[in-house]
C-alpha positions in Angstrom: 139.5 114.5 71.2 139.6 115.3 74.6 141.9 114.2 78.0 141.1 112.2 81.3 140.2 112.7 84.7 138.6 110.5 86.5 137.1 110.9 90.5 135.5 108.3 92.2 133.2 109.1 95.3 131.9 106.1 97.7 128.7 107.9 98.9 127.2 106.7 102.4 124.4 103.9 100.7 128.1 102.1 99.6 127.2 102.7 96.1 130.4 103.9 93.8 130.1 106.6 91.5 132.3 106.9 88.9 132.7 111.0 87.4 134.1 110.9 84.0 135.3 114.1 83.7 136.9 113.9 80.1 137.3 111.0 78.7 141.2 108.9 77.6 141.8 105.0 76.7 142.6 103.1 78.4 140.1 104.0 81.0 142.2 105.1 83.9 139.6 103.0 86.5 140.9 100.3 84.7 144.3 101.1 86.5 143.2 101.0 90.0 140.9 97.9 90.3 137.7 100.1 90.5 133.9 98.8 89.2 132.0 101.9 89.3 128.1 101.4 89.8 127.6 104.5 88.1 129.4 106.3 85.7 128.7 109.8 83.9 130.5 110.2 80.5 130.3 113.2 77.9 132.8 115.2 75.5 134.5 111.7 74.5 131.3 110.5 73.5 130.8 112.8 70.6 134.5 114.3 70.5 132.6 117.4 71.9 131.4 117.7 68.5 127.7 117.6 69.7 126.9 118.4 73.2 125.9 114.8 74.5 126.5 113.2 78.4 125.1 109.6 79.2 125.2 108.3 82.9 125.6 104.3 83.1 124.4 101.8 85.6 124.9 98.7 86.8 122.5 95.9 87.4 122.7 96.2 91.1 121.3 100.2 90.8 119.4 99.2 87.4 117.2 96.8 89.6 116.9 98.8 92.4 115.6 101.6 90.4 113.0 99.4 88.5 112.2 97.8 92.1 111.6 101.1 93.5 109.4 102.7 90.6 107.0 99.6 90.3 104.3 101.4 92.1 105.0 104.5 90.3 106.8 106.7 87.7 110.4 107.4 87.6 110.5 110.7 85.7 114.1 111.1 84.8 113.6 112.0 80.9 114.3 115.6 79.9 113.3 117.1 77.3 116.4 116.9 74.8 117.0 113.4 76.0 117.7 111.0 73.6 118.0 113.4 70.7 119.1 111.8 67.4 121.4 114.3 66.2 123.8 113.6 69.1 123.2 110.1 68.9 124.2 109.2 65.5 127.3 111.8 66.1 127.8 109.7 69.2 127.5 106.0 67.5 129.8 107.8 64.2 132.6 108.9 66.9 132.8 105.6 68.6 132.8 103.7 65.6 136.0 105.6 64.5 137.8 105.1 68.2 137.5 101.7 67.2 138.2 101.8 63.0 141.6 104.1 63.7 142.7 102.1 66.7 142.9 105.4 69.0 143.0 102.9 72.6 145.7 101.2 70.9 148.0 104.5 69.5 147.3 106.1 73.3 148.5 103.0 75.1 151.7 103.5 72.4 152.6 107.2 72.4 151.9 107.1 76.3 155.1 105.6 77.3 156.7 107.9 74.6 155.6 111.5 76.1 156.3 110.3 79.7 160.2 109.4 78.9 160.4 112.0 77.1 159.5 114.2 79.6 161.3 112.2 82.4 164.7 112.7 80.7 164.1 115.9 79.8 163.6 117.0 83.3 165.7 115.2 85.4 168.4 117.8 85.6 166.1 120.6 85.7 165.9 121.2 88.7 162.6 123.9 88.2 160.8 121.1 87.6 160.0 119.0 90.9 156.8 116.5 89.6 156.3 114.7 86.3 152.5 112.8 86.6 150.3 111.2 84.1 148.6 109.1 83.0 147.6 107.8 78.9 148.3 111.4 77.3 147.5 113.5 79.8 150.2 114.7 81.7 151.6 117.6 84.6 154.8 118.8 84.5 155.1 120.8 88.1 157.5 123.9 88.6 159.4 124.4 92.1 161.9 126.4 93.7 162.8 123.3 95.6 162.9 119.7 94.5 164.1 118.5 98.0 161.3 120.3 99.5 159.0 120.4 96.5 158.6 123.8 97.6 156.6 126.2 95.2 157.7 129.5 94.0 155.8 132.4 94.7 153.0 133.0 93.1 154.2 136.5 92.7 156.5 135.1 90.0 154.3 133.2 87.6 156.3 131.1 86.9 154.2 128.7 85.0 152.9 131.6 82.8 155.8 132.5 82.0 157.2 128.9 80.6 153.6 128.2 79.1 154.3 131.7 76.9 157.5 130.4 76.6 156.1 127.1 75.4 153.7 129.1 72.9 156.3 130.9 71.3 157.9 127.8 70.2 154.8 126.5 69.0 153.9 124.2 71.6 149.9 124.7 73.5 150.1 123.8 76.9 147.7 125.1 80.1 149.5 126.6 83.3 147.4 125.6 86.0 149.1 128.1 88.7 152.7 126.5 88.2 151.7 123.0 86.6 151.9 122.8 83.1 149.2 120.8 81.6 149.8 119.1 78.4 147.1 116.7 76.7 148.2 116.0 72.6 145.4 114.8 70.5 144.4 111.3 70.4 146.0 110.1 67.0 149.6 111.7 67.8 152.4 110.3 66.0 155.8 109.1 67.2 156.9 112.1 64.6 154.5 114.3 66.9 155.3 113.1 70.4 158.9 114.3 69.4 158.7 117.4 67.6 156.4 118.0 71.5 159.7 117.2 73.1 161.7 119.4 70.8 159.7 122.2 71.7 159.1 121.6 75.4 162.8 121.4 75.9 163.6 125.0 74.0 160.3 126.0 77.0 161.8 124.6 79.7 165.6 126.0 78.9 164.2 129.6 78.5 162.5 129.3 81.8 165.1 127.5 83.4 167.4 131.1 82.7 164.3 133.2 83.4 164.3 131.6 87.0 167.5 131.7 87.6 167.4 135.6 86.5 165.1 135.6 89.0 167.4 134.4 92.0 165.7 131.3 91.6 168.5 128.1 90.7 167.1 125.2 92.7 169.3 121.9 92.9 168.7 118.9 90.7 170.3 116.5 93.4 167.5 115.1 94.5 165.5 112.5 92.1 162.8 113.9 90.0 159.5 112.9 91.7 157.8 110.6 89.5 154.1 109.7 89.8 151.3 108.4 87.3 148.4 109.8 87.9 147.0 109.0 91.7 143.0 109.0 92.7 
């Protein structure tokens, strides 16, 4: 199953849209005190088995929509709207969120991946962010943790630790020099730690690749430590 993001946008008419961008439990809205009026979902909703997105509403918009098409027809159906398929895959793949207890194993192995990663990092001093958020977290690379200065791109840095990463079996996403890292839903503790065995074995072979570099930034300063901010 798929990771989180979530963005919400307060347009001018005060209304609060909600974008879903790939969907984690617990809801990281949830966090922040936010009531969306509108929401659009997908992936989650069907574990990206089926294509399938769903926008929801609240009363407020609901009732001004059904105000504002009484004198006419809203046509906002398309033509593989509704289709069954993805709606029983959809109903199926919700069911089973709920029969295998995925909100409750995320809000679990969460806590798990995060200190792991905290004290793993804390004397590295390549690594100048750790933010997250349920199971999806960024671990950011920097010549600097004082300054939280970046390295130049030049040296690809996060390429080269997400390589290293792959070598030791571990999939992670270099997003310039943030590593990305979003295990599956049902991880175990087992899993969560061989992740941490195999980061660590990343992170050490990039720590001497940077430092073969000219690159051996201090680890004086406290490891910058965020969850994940909207």
């Amino acid at each position: 199953a798929c990771a989180c993001a979530c963005v919400c946008v307060r347009a001018r008419a005060r209304a609060c849209v909600c974008v879903r961008v790939r969907a984690r439990a617990p809801p990281p809205i949830a966090a922040y005190g936010v009531v969306p009026d509108l929401m659009t979902m997908a992936k989650a909703i069907t574990s990206s088995y089926v294509p399938m997105g769903a926008v929801a509403i609240s009363p407020k918009v609901a009732d001004g929509i059904a105000l504002g098409s009484k004198d006419g027809l809203l046509g906002h159906g398309y033509t593989f709207g509704a289709h069954p398929v993805a709606a029983a895959v959809a109903s199926e793949c919700l069911d089973l969120y709920k029969e295998l207890k995925i909100e409750e194993n995320v809000s679990a192995r969460s806590p798990e991946l995060l200190e792991g990663l905290r004290g793993l990092c804390k004397d590295a001093g390549i690594v100048g962010e750790i933010r997250g958020r349920g199971l999806i977290v960024a671990i950011e690379l920097v010549q600097d943790r004082a300054t939280r200065a970046a390295f130049p791109a030049s040296e690809g840095m996060g390429n080269f630790m997400c390589d290293a990463a792959r070598r030791h079996g571990l999939i992670v996403r270099a997003i310039g020099d943030v590593i990305a890292m979003s295990p599956p839903l049902v991880i175990t503790s087992d899993g969560i730690r061989e992740i941490l065995r195999m980061f660590e074995l990343a992170l050490k072979e990039t720590q001497a690749h940077a430092a073969s570099r000219g690159f051996s930034p201090s680890a004086s300063t406290p490891l910058f430590d965020a969850q994940l901010q909207l």
